[in-house]
VMD Tcl script that draws the C-alpha trace (Angstrom):
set ca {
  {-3.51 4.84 -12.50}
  {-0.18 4.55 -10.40}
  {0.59 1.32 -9.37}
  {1.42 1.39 -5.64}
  {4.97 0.60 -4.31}
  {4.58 -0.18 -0.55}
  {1.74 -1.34 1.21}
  {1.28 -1.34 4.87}
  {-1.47 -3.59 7.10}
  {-2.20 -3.95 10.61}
  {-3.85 -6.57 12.98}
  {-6.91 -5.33 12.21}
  {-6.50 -6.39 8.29}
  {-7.21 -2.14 7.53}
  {-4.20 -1.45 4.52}
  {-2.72 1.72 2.89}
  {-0.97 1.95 -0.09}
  {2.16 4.13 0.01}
  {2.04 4.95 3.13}
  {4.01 8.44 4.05}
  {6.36 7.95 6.91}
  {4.27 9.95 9.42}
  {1.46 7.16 8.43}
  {4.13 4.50 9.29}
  {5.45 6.05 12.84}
  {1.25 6.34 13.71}
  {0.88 2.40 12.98}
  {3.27 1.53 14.74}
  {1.94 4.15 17.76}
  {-1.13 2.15 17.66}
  {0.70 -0.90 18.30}
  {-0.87 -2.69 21.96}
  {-0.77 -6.57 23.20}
  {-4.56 -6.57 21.96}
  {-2.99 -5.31 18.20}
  {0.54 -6.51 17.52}
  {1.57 -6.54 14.32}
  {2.02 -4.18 11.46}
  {3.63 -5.48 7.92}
  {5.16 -3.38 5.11}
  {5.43 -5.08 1.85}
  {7.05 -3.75 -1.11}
  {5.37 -4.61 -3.94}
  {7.55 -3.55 -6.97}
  {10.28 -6.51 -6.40}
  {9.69 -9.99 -7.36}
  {9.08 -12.45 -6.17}
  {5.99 -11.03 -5.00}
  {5.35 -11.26 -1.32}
  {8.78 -12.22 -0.42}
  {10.08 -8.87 0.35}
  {8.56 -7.00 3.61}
  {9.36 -5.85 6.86}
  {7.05 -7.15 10.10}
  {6.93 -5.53 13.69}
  {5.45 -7.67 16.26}
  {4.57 -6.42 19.88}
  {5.87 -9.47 22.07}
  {4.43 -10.23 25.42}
  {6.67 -8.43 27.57}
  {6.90 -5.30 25.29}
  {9.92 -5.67 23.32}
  {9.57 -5.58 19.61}
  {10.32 -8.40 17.08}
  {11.77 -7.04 13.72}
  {11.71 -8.95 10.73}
  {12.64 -8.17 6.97}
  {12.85 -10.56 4.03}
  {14.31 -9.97 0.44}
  {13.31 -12.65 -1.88}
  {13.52 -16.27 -0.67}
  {14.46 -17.81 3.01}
  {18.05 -16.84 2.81}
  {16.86 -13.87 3.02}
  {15.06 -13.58 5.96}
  {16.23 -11.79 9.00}
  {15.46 -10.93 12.58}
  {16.25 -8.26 15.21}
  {14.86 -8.00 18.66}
  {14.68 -4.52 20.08}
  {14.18 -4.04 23.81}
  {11.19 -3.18 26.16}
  {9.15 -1.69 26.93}
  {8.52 -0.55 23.36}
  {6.16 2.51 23.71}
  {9.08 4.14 25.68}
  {12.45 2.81 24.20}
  {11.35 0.84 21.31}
  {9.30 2.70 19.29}
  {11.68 5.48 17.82}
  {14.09 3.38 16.79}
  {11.92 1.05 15.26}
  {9.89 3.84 13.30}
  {13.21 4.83 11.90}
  {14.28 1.89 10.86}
  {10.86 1.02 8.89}
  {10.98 4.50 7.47}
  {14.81 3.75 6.29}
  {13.76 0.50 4.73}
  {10.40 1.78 3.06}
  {12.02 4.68 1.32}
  {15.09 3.24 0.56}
  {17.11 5.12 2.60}
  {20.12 2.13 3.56}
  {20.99 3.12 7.18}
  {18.29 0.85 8.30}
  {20.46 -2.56 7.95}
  {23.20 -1.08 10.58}
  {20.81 0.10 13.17}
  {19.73 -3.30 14.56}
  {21.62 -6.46 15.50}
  {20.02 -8.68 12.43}
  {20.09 -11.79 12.30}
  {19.67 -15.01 10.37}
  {15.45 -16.05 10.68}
  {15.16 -19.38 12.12}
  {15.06 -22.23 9.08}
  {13.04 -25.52 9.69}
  {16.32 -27.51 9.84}
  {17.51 -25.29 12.50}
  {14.75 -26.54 15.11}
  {16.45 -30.24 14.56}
}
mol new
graphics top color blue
foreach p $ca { graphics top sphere $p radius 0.5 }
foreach p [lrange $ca 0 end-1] q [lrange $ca 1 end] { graphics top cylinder $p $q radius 0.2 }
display resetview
């Protein structure tokens, strides 16, 4: 048995394994104030679950995207504008595409930056 490379949950806690990129576009369709969040974690890089990519419906409708690649130096952020079901949701889809299939486009397409460290709040 195949050993899959990406796996994909939802608020709900539902998951797929290698999900195709249609699958990834509908989670992220489904995505509502009542169900926020959907996470794709690759799981043939160590450390293991340290490298993913989050989306996260925020109250107003703009998107949080995250991605990490091994430890907390790695850890970015990217806000894209509201509301997301009419601007946000395109670009966002093909940026988690990019990233899930390797494809490297995805690190130019949104304004990343640096994820907030716990010495940063201080």
């Amino acid at each position: 048995m195949v050993k899959p490379v990406l796996r994909a949950r939802t608020w709900s806690g539902d998951c797929w394994d290698d999900p195709s990129e249609d699958a990834l576009f509908d989670l992220l369709s489904e995505m509502n104030l009542r169900h926020r969040w959907v996470i794709v974690e690759r799981l043939d890089t160590e450390p293991a679950g340290q490298h993913y990519m989050q989306v996260c419906l925020n109250d107003d409708m703009s998107c949080q995207v995250e991605f990490r690649e091994g430890g907390q130096d790695f850890h970015f952020q990217a806000r894209v504008d509201g509301p997301f079901d009419l601007y946000g949701h395109e670009t966002v889809a093909q940026v988690l595409q990019d990233w899930a299939f390797g494809r490297p486009r995805w690190r130019d397409a949104l304004p990343w930056a640096p994820w907030p460290t716990p010495a940063d709040a201080h």
